[in-house]
C-alpha positions in Angstrom: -17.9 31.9 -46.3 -17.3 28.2 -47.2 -13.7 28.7 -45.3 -15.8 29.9 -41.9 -17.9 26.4 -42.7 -15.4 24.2 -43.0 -13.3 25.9 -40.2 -17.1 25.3 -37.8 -17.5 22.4 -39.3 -14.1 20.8 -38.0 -14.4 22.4 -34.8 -17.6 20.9 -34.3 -16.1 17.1 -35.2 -13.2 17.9 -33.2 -15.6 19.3 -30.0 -17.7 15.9 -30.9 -14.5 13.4 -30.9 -13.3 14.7 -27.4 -16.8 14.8 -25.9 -16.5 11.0 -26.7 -13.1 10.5 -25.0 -14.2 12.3 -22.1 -17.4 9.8 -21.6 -15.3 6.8 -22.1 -12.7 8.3 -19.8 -15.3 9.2 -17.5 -17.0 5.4 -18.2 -13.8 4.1 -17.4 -13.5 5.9 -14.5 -16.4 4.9 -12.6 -15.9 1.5 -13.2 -12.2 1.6 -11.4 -14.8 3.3 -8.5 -16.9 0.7 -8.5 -14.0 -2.1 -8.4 -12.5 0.0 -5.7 -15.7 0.3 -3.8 -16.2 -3.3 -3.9 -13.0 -4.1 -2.7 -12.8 -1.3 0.2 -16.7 -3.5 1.3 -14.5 -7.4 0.7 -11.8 -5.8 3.2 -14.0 -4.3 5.4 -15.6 -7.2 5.9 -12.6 -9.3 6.3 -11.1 -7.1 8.9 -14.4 -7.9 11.0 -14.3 -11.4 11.2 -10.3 -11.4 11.5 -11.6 -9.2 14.9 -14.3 -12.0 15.6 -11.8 -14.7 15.3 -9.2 -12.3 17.1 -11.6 -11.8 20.3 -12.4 -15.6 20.3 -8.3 -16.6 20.4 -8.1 -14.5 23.5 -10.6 -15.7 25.2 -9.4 -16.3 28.9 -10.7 -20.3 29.0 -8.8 -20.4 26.1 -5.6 -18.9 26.7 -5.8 -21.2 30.4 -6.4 -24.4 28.6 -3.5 -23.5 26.1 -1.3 -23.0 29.2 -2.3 -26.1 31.0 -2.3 -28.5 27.8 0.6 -27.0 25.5 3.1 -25.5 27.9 1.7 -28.1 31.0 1.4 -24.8 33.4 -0.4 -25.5 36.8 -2.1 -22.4 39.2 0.0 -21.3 42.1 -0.5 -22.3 45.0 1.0 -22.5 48.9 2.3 -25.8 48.8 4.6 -25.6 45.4 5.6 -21.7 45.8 9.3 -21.5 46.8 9.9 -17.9 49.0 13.3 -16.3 48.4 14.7 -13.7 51.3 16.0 -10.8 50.2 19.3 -9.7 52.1 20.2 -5.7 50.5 23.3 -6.1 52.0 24.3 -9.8 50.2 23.4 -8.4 46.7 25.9 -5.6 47.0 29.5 -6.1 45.8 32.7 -5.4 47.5 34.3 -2.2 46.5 37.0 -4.0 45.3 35.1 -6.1 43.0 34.4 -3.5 40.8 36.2 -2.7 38.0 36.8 0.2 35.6 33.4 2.1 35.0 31.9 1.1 38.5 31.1 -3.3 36.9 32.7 -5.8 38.6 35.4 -7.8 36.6 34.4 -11.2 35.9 37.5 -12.8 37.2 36.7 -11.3 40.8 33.4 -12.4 41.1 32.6 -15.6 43.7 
């Protein structure tokens, strides 16, 4: 009988001692939750003003006043368009202008 006691008896420290590991691990556990949780609301909220700031960079007053101050662009108009004629005929190459493979050889262009 005082075997079957001591056996119980250790089974019952033993049962005790991992029911304590399992609520620190368990402790420990939600905490990493918690950290993560916090982290997952930091980001979330960082992505929304990066898309704030994003939709106030492309702004179209702003990209037009970047174009006209930082790469001096100017609107299109009549007076400072140059037309171009297209002749189908001119952009073709002589047959004998073309080399192997059906490109013209560089020496035999004008």
């Amino acid at each position: 009988m005082a075997r079957l006691n001591l056996l119980l008896l250790l089974a019952v420290v033993a049962s005790a001692l991992y029911l304590v590991d399992l609520q620190y691990a368990s402790r420990r556990l939600y905490s990493e939750l918690d950290r993560a949780r916090s982290t997952a609301h930091k980001l979330a909220l960082e992505n929304d003003r990066l898309q704030v700031e994003k939709r106030a960079q492309a702004t179209s007053a702003r990209v037009e006043n970047m174009a006209k101050t930082r790469l001096q662009m100017r609107a299109a108009n009549p007076a400072i368009t140059a037309y171009v004629a297209y002749d189908p005929e001119a952009a073709l190459l002589p047959a004998e202008a073309a080399g192997p493979h059906g490109r013209p050889d560089r020496e035999q262009l004008p």
